[in-house]
VOPALO-49843 format. One record per residue: residue in three letters; x negated, y negated, z of N, C-alpha, C, O in turn. Coordinates in steps of 0.1 Angstrom, whole numbers, padded with zeros to 4 digits, always signed. Example, Ala and Ser with C-alpha at 12.3 -4.5 7.8 and 13.67 -1.06 7.14 Angstrom:
REM residues 2
ALA-0132+0057+0078-0123+0045+0078-0132+0033+0078-0142+0033+0085;SER-0128+0022+0071-0137+0011+0071-0129+0000+0079-0134-0011+0080;
***
This chain:
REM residues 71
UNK-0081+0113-0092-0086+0124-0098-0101+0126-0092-0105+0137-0089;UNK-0108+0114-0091-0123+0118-0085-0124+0115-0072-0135+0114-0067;UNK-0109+0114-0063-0106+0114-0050-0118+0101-0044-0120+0103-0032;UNK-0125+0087-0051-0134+0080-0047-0122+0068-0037-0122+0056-0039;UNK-0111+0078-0025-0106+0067-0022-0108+0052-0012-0101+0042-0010;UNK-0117+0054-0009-0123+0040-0003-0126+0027-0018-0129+0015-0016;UNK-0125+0030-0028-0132+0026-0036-0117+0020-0046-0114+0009-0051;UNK-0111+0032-0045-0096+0025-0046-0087+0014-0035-0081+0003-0037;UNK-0091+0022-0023-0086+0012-0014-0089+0000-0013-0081-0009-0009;UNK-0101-0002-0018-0106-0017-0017-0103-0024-0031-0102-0036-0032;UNK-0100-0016-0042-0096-0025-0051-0082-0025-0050-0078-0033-0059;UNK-0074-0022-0045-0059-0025-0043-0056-0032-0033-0045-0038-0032;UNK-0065-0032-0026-0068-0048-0015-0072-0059-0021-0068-0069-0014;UNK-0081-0063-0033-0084-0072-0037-0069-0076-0047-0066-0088-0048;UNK-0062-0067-0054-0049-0068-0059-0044-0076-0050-0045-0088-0053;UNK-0037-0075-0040-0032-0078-0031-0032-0088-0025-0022-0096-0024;UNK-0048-0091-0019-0050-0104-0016-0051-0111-0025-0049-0123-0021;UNK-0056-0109-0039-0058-0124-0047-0042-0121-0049-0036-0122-0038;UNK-0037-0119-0056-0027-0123-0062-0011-0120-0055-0004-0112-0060;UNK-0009-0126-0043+0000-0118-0036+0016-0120-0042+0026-0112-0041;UNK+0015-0132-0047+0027-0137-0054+0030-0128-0068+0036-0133-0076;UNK+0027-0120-0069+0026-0117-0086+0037-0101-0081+0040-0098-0069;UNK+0040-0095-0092+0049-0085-0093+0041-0074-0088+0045-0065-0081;UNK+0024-0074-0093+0016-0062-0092+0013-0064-0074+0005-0057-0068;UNK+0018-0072-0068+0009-0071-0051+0022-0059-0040+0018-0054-0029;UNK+0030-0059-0043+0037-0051-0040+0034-0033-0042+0033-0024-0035;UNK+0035-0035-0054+0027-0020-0059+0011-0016-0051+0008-0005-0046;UNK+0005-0023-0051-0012-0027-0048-0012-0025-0035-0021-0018-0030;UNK-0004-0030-0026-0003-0025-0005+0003-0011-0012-0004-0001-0012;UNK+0011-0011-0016+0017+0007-0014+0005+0014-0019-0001+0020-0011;UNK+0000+0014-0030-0010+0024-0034-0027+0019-0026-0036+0026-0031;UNK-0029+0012-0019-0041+0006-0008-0037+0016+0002-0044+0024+0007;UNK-0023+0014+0005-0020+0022+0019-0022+0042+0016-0026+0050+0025;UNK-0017+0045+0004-0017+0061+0002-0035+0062+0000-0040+0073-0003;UNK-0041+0053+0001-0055+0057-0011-0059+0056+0007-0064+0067+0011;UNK-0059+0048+0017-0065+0051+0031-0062+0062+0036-0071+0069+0041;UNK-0048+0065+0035-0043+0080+0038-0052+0088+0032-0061+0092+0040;UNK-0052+0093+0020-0058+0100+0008-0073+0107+0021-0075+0118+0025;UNK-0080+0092+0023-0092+0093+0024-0095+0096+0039-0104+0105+0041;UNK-0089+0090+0050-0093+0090+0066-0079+0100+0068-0075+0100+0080;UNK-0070+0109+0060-0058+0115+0061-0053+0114+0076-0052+0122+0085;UNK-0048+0097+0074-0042+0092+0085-0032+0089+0082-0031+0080+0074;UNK-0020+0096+0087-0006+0091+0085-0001+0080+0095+0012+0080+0095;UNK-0006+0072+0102-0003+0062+0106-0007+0050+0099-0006+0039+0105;UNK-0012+0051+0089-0015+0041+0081+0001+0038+0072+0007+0027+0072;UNK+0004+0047+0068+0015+0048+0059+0026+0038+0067+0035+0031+0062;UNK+0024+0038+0082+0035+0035+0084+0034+0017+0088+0043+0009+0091;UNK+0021+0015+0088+0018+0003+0089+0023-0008+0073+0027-0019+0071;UNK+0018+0004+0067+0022-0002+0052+0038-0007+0049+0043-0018+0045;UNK+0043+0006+0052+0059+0004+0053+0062-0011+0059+0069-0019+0053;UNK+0056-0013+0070+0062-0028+0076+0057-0038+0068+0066-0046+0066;UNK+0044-0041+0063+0038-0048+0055+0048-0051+0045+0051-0063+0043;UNK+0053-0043+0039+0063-0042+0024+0073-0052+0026+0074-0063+0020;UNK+0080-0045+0039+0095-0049+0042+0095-0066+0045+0103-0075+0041;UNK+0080-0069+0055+0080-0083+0057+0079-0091+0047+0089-0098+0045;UNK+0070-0091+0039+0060-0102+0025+0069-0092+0016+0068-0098+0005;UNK+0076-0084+0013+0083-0080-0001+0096-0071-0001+0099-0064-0011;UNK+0103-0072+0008+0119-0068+0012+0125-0066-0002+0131-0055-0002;UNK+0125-0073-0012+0136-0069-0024+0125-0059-0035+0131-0055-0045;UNK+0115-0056-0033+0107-0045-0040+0110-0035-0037+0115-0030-0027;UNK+0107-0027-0054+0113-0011-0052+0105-0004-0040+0109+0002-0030;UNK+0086-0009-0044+0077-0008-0036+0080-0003-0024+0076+0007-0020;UNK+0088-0010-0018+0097-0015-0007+0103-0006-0003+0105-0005+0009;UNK+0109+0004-0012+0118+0010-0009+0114+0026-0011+0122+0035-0006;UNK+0102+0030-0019+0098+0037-0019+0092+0043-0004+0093+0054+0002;UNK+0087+0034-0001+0078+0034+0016+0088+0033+0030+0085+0030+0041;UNK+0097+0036+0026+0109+0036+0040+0104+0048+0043+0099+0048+0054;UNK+0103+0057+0039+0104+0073+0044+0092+0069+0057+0092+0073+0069;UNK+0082+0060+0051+0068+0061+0060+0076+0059+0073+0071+0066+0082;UNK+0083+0054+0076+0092+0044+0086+0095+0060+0096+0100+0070+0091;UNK+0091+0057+0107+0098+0063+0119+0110+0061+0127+0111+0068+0137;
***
């Protein structure tokens, strides 16, 4: 809503990296990855994300939400 996405991106990076084992680190790369788009409106980010998912979290919905990114 206050569009401060660098500020997101970096807390959904700290999601991520501390706790990568946890249910929330899957969710936390997907919404890190839309919050860099958001901000540098780079769609080749999305698609980096997408691979991120599929390697470190294959059975997440996360996961499955982010195929479209997929070329």
């Amino acid at each position: 809503m206050h569009k401060q996405w660098a500020e997101a991106e970096r807390r959904y990076a700290e999601v991520a990296e501390g706790y990568p084992e946890t249910v929330a680190a899957p969710e936390a790369v997907y919404w890190r990855g839309v919050s860099r788009y958001k901000g540098a409106n780079d769609h080749m980010a999305l698609g980096g994300v997408a691979k991120e998912l599929r390697e470190k979290y294959p059975e997440s919905v996360w996961t499955l939400k982010s195929s479209i990114w997929l070329e």
